[in-house]
C-alpha positions as a Python dict, from the first residue, in 0.01 Angstrom:
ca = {
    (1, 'X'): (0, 0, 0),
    (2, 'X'): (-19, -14, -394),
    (3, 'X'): (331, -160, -487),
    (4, 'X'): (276, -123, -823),
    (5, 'X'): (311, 240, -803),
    (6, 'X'): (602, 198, -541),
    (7, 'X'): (812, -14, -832),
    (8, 'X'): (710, 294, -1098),
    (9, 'X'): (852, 541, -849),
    (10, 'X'): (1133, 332, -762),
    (11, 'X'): (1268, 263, -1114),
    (12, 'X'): (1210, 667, -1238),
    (13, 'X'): (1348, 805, -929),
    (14, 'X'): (1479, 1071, -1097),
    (15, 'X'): (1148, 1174, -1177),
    (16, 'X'): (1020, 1169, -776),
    (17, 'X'): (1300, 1312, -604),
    (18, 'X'): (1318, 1541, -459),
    (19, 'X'): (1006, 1715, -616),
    (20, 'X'): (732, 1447, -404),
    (21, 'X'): (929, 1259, -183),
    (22, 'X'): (1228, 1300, -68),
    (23, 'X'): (1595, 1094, -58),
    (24, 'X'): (1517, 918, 250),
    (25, 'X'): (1174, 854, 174),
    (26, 'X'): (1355, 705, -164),
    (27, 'X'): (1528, 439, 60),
    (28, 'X'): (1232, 352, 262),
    (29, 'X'): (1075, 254, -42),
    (30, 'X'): (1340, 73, -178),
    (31, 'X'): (1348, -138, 150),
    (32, 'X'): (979, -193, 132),
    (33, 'X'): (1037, -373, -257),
    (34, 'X'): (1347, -542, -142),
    (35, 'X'): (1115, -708, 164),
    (36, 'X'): (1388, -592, 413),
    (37, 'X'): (1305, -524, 822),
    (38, 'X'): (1277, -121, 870),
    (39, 'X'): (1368, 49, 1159),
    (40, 'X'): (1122, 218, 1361),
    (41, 'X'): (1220, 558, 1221),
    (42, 'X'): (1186, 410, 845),
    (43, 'X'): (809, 278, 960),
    (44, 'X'): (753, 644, 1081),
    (45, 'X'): (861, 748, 771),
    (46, 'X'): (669, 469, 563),
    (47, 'X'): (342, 576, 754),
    (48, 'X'): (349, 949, 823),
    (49, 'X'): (456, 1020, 504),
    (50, 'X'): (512, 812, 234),
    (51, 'X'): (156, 643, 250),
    (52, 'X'): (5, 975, 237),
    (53, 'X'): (164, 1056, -89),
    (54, 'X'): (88, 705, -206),
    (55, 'X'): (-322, 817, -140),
    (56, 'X'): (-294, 1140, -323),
    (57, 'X'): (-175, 946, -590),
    (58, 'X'): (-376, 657, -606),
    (59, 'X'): (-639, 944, -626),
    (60, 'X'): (-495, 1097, -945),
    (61, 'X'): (-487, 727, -1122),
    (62, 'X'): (-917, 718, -1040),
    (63, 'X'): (-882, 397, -1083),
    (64, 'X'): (-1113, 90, -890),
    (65, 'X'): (-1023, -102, -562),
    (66, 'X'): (-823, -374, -681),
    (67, 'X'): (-841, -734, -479),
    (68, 'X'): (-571, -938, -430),
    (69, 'X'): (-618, -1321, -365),
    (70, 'X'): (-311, -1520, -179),
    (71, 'X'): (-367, -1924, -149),
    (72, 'X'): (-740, -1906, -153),
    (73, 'X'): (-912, -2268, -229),
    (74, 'X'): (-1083, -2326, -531),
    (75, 'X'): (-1375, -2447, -402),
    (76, 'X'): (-1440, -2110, -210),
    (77, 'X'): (-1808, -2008, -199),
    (78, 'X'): (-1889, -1726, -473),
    (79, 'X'): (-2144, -1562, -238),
    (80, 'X'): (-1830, -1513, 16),
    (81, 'X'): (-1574, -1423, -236),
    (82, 'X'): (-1827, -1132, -298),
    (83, 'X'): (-1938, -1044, 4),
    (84, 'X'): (-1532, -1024, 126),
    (85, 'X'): (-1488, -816, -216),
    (86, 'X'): (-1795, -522, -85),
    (87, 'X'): (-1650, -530, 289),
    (88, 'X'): (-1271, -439, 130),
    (89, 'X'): (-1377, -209, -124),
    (90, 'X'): (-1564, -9, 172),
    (91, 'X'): (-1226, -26, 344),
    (92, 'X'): (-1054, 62, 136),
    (93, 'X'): (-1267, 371, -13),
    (94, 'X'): (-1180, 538, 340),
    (95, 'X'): (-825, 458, 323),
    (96, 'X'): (-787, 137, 467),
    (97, 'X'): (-585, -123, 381),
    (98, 'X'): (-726, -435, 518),
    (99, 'X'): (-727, -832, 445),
    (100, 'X'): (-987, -1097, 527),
    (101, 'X'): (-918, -1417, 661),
    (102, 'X'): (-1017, -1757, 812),
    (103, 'X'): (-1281, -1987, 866),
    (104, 'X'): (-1523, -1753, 670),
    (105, 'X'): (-1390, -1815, 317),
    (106, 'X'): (-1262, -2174, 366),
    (107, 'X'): (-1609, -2311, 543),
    (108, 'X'): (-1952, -2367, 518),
    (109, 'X'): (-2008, -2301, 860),
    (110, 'X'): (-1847, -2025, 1082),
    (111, 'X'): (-1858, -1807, 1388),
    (112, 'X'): (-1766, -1440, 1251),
    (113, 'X'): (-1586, -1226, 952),
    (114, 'X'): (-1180, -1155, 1084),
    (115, 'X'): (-1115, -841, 954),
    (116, 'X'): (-730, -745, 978),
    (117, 'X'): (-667, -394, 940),
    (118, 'X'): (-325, -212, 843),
    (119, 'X'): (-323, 101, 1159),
    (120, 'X'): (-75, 255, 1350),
    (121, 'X'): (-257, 130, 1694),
    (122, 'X'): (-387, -235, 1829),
    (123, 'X'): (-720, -291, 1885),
    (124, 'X'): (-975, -556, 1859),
    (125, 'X'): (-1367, -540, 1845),
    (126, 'X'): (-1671, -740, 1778),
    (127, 'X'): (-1919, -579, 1584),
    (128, 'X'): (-2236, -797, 1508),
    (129, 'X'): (-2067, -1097, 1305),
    (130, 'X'): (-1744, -922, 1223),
    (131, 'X'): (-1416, -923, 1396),
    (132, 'X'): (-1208, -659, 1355),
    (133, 'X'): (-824, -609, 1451),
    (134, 'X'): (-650, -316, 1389),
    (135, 'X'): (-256, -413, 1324),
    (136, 'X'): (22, -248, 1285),
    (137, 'X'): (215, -362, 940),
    (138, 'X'): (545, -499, 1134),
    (139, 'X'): (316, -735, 1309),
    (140, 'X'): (270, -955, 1004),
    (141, 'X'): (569, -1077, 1050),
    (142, 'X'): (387, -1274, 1380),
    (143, 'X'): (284, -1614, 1334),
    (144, 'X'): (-48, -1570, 1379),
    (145, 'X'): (-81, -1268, 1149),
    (146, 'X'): (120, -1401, 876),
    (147, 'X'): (-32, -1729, 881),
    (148, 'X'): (-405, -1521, 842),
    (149, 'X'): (-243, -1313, 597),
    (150, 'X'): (-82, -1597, 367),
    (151, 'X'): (-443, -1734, 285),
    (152, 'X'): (-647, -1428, 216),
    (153, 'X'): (-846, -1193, 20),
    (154, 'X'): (-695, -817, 45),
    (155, 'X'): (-769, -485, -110),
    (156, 'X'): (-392, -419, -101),
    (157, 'X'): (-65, -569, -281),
    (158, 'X'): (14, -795, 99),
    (159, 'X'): (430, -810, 136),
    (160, 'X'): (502, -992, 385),
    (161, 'X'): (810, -988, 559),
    (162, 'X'): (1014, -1275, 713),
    (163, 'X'): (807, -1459, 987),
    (164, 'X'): (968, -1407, 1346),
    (165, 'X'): (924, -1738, 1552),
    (166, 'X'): (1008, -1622, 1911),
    (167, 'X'): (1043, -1924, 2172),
    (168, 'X'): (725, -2154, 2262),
    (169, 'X'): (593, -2085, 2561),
    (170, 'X'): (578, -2405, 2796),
    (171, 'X'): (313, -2318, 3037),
    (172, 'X'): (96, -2194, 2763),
    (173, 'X'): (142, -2522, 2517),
    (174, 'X'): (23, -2694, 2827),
    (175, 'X'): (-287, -2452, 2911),
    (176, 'X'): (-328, -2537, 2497),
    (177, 'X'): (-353, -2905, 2522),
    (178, 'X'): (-566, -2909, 2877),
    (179, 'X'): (-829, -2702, 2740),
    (180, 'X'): (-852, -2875, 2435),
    (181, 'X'): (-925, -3222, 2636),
    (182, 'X'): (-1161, -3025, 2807),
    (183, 'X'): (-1361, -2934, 2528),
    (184, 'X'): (-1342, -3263, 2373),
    (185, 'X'): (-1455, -3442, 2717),
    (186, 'X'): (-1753, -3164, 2686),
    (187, 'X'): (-1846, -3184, 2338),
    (188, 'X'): (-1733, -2823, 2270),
    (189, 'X'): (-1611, -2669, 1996),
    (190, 'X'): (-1238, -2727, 2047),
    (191, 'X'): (-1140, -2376, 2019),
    (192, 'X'): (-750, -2434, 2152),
    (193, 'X'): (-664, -2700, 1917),
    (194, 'X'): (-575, -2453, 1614),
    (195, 'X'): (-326, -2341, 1837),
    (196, 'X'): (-131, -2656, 1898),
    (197, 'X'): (-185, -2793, 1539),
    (198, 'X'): (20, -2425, 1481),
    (199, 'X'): (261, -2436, 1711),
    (200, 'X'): (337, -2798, 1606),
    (201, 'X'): (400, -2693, 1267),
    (202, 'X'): (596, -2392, 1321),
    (203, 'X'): (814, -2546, 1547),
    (204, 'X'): (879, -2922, 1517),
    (205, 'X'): (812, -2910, 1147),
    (206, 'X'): (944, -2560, 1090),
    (207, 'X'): (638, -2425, 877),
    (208, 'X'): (367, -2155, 905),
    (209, 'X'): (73, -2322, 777),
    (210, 'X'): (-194, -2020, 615),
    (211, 'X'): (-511, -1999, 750),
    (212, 'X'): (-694, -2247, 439),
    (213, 'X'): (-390, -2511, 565),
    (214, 'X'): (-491, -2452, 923),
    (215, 'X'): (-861, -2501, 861),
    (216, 'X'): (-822, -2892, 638),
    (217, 'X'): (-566, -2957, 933),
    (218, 'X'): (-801, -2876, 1189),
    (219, 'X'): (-1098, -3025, 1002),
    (220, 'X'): (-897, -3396, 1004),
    (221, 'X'): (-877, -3362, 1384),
    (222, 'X'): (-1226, -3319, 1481),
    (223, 'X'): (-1345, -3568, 1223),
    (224, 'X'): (-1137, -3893, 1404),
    (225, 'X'): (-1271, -4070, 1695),
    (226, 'X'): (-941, -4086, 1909),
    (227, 'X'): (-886, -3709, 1888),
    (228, 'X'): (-768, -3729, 2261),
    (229, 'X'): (-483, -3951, 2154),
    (230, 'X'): (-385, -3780, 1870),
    (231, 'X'): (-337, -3401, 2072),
    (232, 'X'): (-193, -3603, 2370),
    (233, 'X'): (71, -3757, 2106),
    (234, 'X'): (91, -3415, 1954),
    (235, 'X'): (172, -3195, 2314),
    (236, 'X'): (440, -3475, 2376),
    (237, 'X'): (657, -3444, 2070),
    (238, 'X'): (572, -3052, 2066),
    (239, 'X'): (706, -3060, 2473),
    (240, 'X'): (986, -3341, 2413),
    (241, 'X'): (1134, -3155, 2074),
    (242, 'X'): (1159, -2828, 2179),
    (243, 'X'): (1259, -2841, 2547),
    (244, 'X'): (1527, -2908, 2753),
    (245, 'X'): (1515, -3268, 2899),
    (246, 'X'): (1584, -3129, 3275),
    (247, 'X'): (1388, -2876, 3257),
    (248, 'X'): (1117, -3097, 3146),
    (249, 'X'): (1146, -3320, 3440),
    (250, 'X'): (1129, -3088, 3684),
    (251, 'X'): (838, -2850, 3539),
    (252, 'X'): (647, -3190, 3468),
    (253, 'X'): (732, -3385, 3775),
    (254, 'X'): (616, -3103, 3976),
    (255, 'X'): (282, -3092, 3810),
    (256, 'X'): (232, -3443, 3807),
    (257, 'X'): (235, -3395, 4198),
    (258, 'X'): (15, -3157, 4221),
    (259, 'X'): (-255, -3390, 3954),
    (260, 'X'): (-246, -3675, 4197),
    (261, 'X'): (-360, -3478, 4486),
    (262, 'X'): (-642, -3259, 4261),
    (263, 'X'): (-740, -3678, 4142),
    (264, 'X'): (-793, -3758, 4490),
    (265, 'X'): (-963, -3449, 4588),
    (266, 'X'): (-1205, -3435, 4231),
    (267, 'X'): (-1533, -3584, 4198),
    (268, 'X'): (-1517, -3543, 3813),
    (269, 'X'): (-1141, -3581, 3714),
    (270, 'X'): (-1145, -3721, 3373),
    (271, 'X'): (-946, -3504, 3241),
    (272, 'X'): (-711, -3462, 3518),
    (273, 'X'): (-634, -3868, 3485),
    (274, 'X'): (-568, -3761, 3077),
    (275, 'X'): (-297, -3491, 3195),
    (276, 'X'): (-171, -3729, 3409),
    (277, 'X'): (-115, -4003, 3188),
    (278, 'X'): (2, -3784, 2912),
    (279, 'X'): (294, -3599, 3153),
    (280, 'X'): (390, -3915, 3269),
    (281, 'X'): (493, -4024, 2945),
    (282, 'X'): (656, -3752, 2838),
    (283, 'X'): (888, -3790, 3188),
    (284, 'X'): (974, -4089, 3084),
    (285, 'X'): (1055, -4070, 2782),
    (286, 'X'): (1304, -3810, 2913),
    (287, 'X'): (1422, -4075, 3168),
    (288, 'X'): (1492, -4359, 2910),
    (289, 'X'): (1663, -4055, 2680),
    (290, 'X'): (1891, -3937, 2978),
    (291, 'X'): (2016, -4307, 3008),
}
């Protein structure tokens, strides 16, 4: 949505109401510039209505798709600076307000084009090389959509609101780390590690790294030799700082149970042994801490 024109109607209001928009619509807007959390019936308004309007006049200004670039690197590749810059300008000739992120403007090599467009529905397809998902505009204020959407190119003027950093998940940090030994005992593409290099900054050092931060983060993991000591330091002060000592114990010493059998009963248990070692510490650690 073109905030430029919001802060013109805004500051002539006199001018807008009621002859295009109306008093309530007024206040929406005003919310929007202030960067303050709507209500579901002011995003109803902000997308049944107002945004209309906003294309009908964007329409009567004729003028080009602007871009908007938000912590890209310096060293980003002209070819994919322009080929983001064609894919948005299509976009955004139908009506769409969409950003592109990730590994596709910060790296040489990568897997596929994320596409993240503005909708009123979820949905997610692959297309060829290119990723789209369809979001709704509250659900930048996600972690994972606000971190994509802090590094980006856009063909709209990107607000974002105040991130919302709901609780970590324990079972799924865990599912996080395993698979991420996995894929390093494999020589895979560790795929799950982004994940926990995330949730380690969001919650033990309390910031949303963008998607460029993410990617030179990422990038000094895979390059050392001991990565499986590094993540297996990383789950235990991601586990140990954000859980409940207790609780730890007796989710971990459980599952530690369960590992010795799965060792005895394995053939190839590598990685089991790893998850092993790893939970052990972290219970005690919360033994010597309970003292």
């Amino acid at each position: 949505m073109n905030t430029k024109i919001l802060k013109i109607m805004a500051e002539n209001k006199e001018n807008f109401v009621p002859y295009i928009i109306s008093e309530k619509q007024m206040a929406v807007i005003q919310k929007v510039l202030a960067r303050s959390r709507l209500t579901r019936t002011e995003y109803n308004y902000l997308y049944n209505g107002i945004k209309k309007k906003m294309k009908a006049l964007d329409l009567l200004a004729e003028r080009e798709t602007s871009l908007y670039f938000y912590n890209i690197p310096e060293d980003i590749l002209p070819e994919r600076k322009q080929k983001a810059a064609e894919i948005l300008s299509e976009l955004k000739a139908k009506g769409t307000d969409a950003f592109i992120s990730g590994s596709f403007l910060f790296s040489a090599a990568y897997n596929d084009i994320d596409i993240f467009m503005i909708s009123n529905k979820h949905k997610e397809e692959h297309k060829e090389n290119f990723h789209y998902i369809n979001i709704k505009q509250k659900d930048l204020e996600k972690p994972v959509f606000y971190s994509a959407a802090k590094s980006c190119i856009s063909n709209f003027d990107i607000m974002l609101p105040a991130a919302k950093i709901k609780k970590l998940h324990f079972e799924q940090a865990l599912n996080s780390y395993q698979e991420a030994v996995i894929n390093i005992l494999e020589n895979e593409d560790i795929k799950h590690l982004k994940g926990l290099i995330a949730d380690y900054s969001a919650y033990n050092l309390k910031k949303i790294l963008n998607s460029s931060e993410l990617n030179a983060e990422f990038r000094k993991f895979t390059e050392r030799e001991d990565k499986i000591k590094l993540i297996s330091e990383l789950i235990k002060e991601l586990i140990l700082d954000n859980f409940n000592k207790n609780y730890i114990l007796i989710k971990l010493g459980r599952y530690v149970k369960m590992l010795e059998g799965d060792i005895k009963n394995t053939k190839l248990n590598d990685h089991l042994k790893i998850y092993k070692k790893t939970y052990g510490e972290i219970i005690d650690e919360c033994r010597r801490a309970k003292k």
